[in-house]
Every structure is written in structure tokens, then in C-alpha cells.
BAKOLDO-498313 format. One record per residue: x, y, z of N, C-alpha, C in turn; residue number from 1; residue in three letters. Coordinates in Angstrom, 2 decimals. Example, Ala and Ser with C-alpha at 12.3 -4.5 7.8 and 13.67 -1.06 7.14 Angstrom:
residues 2
<<13.19; -5.69; 7.80>; <12.30; -4.50; 7.80>; <13.20; -3.30; 7.80>; 1; Ala>;
<<12.85; -2.25; 7.08>; <13.67; -1.06; 7.14>; <12.90; 0.03; 7.87>; 2; Ser>;
end
This chain:
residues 118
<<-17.93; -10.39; -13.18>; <-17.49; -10.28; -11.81>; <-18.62; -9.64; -11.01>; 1; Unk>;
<<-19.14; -10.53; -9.98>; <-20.20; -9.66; -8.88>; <-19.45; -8.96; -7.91>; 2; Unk>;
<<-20.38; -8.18; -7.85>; <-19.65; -7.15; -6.45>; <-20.70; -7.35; -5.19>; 3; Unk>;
<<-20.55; -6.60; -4.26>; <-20.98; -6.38; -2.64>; <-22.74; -6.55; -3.39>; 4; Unk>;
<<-23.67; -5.41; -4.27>; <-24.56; -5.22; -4.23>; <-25.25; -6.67; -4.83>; 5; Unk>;
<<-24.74; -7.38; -5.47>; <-24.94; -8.30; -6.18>; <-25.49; -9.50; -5.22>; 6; Unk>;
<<-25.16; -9.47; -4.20>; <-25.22; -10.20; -3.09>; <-25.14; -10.11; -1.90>; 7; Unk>;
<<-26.28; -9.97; -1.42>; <-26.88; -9.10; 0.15>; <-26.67; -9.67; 1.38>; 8; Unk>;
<<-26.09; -11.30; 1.08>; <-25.58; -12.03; 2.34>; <-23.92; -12.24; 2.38>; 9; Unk>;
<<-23.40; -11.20; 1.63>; <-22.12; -11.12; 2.01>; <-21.88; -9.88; 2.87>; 10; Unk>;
<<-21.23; -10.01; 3.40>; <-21.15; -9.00; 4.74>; <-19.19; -8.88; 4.85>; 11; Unk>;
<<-19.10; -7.40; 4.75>; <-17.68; -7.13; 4.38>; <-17.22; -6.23; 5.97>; 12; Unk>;
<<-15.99; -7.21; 6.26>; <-15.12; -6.57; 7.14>; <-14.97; -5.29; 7.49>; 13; Unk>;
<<-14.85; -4.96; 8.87>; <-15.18; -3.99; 9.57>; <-13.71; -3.51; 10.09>; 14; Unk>;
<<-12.81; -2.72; 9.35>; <-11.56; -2.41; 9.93>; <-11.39; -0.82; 10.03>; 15; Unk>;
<<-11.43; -0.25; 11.21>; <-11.10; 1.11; 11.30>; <-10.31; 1.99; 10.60>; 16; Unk>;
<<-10.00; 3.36; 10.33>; <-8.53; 3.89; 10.04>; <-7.68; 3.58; 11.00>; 17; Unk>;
<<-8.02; 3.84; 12.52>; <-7.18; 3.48; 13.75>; <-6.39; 2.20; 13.65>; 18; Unk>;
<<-6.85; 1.37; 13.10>; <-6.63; 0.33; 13.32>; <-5.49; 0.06; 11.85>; 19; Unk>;
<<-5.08; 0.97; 11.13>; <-4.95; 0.82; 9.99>; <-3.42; 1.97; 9.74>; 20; Unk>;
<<-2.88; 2.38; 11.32>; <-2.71; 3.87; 11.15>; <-1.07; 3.28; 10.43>; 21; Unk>;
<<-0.19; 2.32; 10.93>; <0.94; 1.70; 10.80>; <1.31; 1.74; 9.49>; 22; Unk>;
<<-0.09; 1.43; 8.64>; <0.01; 1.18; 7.15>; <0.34; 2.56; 6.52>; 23; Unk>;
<<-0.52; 2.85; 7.21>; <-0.90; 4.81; 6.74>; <0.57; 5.11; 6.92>; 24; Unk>;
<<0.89; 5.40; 8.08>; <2.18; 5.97; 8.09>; <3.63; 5.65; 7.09>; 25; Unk>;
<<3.33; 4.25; 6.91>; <4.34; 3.43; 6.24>; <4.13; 4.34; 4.32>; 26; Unk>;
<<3.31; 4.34; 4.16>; <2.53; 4.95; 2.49>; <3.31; 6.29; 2.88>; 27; Unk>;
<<2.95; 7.05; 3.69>; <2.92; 8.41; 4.29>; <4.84; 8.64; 3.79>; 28; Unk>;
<<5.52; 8.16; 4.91>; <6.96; 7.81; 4.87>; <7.48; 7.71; 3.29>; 29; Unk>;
<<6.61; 6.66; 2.51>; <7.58; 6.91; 1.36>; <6.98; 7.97; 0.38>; 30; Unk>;
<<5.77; 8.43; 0.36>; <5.69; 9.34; -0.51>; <6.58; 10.77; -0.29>; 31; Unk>;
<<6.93; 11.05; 1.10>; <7.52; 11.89; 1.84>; <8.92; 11.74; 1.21>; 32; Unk>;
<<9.41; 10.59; 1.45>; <10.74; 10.53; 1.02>; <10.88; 10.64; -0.51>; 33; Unk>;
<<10.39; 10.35; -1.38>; <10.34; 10.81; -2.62>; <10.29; 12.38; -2.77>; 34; Unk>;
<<9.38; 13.03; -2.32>; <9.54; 14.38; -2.22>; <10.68; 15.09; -1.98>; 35; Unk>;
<<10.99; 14.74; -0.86>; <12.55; 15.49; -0.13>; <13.76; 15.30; -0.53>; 36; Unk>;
<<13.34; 13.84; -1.62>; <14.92; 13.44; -2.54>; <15.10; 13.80; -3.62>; 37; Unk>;
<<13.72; 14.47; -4.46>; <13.58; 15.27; -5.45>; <13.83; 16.49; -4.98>; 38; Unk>;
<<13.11; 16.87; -4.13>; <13.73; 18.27; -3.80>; <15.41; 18.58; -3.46>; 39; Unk>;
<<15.98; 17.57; -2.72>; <16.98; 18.03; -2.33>; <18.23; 17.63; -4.21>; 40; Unk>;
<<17.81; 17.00; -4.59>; <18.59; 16.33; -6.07>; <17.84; 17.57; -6.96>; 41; Unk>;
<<16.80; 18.77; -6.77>; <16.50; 19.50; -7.66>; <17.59; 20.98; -6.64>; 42; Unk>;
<<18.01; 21.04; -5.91>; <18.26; 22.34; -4.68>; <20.01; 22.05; -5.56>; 43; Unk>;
<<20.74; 20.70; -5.80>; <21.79; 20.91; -5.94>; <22.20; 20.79; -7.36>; 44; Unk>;
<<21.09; 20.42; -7.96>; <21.38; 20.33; -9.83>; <21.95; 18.68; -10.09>; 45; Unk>;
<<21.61; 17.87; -9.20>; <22.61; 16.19; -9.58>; <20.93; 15.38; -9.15>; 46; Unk>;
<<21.33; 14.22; -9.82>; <20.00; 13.16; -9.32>; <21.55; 12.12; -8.73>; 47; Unk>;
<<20.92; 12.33; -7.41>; <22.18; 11.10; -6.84>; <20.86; 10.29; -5.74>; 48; Unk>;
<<19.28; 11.10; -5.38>; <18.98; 10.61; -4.19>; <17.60; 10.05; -4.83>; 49; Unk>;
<<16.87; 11.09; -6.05>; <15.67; 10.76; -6.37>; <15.72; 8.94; -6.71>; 50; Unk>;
<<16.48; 8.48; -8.13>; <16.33; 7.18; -8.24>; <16.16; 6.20; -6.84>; 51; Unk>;
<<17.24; 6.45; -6.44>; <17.27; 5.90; -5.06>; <16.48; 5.88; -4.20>; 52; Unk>;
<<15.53; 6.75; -4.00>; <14.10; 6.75; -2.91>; <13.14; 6.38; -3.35>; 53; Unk>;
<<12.91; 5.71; -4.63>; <12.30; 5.01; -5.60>; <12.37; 3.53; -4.95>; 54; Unk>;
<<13.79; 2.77; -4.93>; <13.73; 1.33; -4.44>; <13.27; 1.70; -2.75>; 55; Unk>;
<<13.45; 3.07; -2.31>; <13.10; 2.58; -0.56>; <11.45; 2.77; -0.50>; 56; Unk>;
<<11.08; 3.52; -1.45>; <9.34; 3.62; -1.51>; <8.94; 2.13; -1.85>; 57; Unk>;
<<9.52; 1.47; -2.92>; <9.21; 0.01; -3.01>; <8.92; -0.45; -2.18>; 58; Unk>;
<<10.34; -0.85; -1.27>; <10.31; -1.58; -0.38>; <9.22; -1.47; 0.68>; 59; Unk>;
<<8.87; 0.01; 0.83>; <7.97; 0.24; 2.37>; <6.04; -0.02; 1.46>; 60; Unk>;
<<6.17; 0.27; 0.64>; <4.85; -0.61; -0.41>; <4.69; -2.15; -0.06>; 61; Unk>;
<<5.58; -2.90; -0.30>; <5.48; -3.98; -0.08>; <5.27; -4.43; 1.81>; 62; Unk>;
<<5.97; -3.92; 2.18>; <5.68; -3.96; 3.69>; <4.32; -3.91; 4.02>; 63; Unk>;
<<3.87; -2.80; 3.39>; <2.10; -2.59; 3.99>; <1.34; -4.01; 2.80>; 64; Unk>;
<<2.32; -4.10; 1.65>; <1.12; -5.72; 0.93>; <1.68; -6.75; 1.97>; 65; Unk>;
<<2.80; -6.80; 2.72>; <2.91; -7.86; 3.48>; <1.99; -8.05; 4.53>; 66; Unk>;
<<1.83; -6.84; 4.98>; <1.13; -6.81; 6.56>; <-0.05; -6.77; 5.81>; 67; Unk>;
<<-0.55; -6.65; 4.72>; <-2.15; -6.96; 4.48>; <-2.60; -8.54; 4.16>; 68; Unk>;
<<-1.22; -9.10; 3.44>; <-1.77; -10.11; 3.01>; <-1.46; -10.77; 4.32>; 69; Unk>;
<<-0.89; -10.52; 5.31>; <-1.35; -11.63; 6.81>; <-2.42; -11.69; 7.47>; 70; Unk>;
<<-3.10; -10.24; 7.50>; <-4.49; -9.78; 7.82>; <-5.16; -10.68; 7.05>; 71; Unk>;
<<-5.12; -10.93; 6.00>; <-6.36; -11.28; 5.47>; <-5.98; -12.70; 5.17>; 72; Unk>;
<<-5.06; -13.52; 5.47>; <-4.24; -14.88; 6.12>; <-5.21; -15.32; 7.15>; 73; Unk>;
<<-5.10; -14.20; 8.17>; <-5.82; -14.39; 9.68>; <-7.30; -14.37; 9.22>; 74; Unk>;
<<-7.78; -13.65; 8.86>; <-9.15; -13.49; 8.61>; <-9.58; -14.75; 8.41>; 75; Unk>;
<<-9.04; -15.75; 7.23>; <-9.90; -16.39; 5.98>; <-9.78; -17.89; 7.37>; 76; Unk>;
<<-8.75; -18.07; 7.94>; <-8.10; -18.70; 9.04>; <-9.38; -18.69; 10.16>; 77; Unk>;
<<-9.31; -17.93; 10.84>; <-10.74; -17.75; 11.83>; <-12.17; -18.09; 11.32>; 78; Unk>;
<<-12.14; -16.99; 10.40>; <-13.65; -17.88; 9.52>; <-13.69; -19.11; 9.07>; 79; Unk>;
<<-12.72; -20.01; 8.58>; <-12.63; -21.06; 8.53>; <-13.08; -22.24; 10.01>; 80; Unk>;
<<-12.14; -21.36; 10.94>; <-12.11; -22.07; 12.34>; <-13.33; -22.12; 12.76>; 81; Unk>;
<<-14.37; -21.14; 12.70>; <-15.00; -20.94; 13.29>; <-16.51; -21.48; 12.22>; 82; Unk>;
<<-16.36; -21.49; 11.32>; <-17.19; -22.27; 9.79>; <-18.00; -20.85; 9.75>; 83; Unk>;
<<-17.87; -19.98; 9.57>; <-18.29; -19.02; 9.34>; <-18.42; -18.36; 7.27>; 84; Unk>;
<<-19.49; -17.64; 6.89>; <-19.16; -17.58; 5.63>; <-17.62; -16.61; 5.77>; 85; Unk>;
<<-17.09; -16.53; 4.52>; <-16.14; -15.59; 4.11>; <-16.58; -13.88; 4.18>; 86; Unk>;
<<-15.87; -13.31; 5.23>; <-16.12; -11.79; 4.89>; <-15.09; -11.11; 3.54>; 87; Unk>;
<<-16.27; -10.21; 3.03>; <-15.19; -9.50; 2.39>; <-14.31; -8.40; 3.24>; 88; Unk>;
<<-13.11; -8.00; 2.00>; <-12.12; -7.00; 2.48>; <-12.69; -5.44; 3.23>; 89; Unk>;
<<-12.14; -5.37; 4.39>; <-13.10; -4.06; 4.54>; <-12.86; -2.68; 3.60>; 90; Unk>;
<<-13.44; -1.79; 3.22>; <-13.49; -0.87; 2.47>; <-12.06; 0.20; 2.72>; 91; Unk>;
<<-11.91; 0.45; 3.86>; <-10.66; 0.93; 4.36>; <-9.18; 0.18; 4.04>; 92; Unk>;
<<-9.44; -0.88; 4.38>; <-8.29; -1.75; 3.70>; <-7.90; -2.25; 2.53>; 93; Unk>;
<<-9.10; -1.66; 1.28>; <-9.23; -2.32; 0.27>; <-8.30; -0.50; 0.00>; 94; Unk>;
<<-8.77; 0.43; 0.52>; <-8.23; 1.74; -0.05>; <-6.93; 1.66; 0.15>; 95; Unk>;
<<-6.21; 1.09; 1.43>; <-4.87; 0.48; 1.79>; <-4.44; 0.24; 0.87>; 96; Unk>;
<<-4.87; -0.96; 0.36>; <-4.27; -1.97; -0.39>; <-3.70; -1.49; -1.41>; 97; Unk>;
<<-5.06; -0.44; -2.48>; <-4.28; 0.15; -3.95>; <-3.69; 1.12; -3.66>; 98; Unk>;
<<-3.49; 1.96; -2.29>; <-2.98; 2.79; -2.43>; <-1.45; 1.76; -2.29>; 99; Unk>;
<<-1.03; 0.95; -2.00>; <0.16; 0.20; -1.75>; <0.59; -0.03; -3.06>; 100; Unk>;
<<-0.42; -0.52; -4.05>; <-0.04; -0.69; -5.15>; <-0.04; 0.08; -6.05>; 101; Unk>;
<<-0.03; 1.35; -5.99>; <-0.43; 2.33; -6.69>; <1.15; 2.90; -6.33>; 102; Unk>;
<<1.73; 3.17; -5.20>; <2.76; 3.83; -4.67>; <3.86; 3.01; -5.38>; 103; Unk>;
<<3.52; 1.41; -4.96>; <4.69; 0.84; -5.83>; <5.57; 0.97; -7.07>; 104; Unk>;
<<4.45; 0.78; -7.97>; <4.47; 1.38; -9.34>; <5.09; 2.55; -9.64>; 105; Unk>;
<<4.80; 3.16; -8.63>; <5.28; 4.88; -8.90>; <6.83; 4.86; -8.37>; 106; Unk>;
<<6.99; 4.27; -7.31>; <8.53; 3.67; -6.95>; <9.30; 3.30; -8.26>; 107; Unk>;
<<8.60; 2.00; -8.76>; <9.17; 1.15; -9.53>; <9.89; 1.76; -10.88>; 108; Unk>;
<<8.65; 2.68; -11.18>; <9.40; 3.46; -12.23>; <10.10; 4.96; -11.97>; 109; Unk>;
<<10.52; 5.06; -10.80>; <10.97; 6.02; -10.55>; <12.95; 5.61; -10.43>; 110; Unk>;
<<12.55; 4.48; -9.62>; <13.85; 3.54; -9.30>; <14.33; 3.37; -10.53>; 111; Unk>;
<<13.30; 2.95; -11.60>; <14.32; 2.41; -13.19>; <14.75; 4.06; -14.04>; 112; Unk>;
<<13.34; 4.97; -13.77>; <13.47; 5.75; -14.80>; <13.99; 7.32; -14.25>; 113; Unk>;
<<13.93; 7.23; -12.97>; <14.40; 9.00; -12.21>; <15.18; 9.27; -12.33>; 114; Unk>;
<<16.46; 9.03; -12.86>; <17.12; 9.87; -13.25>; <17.12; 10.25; -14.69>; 115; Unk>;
<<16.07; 10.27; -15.40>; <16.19; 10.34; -16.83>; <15.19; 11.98; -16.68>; 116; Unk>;
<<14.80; 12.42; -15.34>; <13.85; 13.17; -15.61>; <15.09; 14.48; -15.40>; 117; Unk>;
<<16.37; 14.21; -15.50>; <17.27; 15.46; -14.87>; <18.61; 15.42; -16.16>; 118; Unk>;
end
């Protein structure tokens, strides 16, 4: 597999944090809510909320792979239109991305396995 250095006429997408903040917040939101449902399911001695903020962290994971994989829908779309080479993913959005998939995972097995931690 080549990467960026491998090849000096690929030129990778230019996407701000600003521009990126929706996603951010969306990651932000569910790691938050995992916290506060552990905390509040550790404050009363029951797991009734942790499993459960597991499928809503999912869900808001996938939201930010949705809204990336349209971004980069649009992208491949314009460069096409326009016969332009292919840019790569910008570096900011590529950090997006695993952090989306990274959160998921952590959902996923939280949703199947959180209440086994009580």
C-alpha cells in the first residue's frame, strides 16, 4: 500500500476543523453521554442507562460516517466533473473518520456487553 510520500503529485484535501465542527460535536455528544449514563447507573447501584447509551453513541457514530461518506460522494463527483486528478482525504477528516469508528466499536460493545461490567 503507497501512501501521500510515495507520490508527490497527489495532493490531499484541504478541510478545516471549522469546517468539521458538526462532526466534532456529534463524537463530543456521545462520548459525553456514555459518561453521564455510567455515572448516573454507578450514583444508584443499577445498569438501566449505561447499555443503553451504547446503541445512542452508535447511532450518532454513524451519523458523522454518513455525513463523511457524502463529503467525499461530493468530492470524487466534482473532480470527476471537472476531470481533475483525485484528491486525497484531508488529514482532519481522515482523524474524523477513525475517531467515528473508533467510538462505534466502543458503543457496540458497550450496547452488547455494559451491563456485564455491574
Amino acid at each position: 500500500m503507497s501512501n501521500e510520500s510515495d507520490n508527490p503529485h497527489m495532493v490531499r484535501a484541504q478541510t478545516s476543523w471549522r469546517e468539521l465542527w458538526l462532526d466534532i460535536a456529534l463524537l463530543v455528544v456521545g462520548c459525553l453521554l456514555l459518561l453521564v449514563s455510567l455515572a448516573i447507573d454507578i450514583h444508584v447501584s443499577r445498569c438501566d442507562w449505561f447499555p443503553r447509551s451504547g446503541a445512542v453513541t452508535v447511532l450518532l457514530a454513524a451519523l458523522v460516517g454518513y455525513r463523511s461518506l457524502s463529503k467525499h460522494y461530493y468530492k470524487f463527483y466534482l473532480n470527476a466533473k471537472l476531470k481533475r486528478e483525485p484528491l486525497w482525504t484531508s488529514r482532519n477528516q481522515s482523524t474524523v473518520d477513525c475517531a467515528a469508528l473508533v467510538l462505534s466499536l466502543i458503543g457496540t460493545a458497550i450496547w452488547g456487553y455494559g451491563d456485564k461490567l455491574f
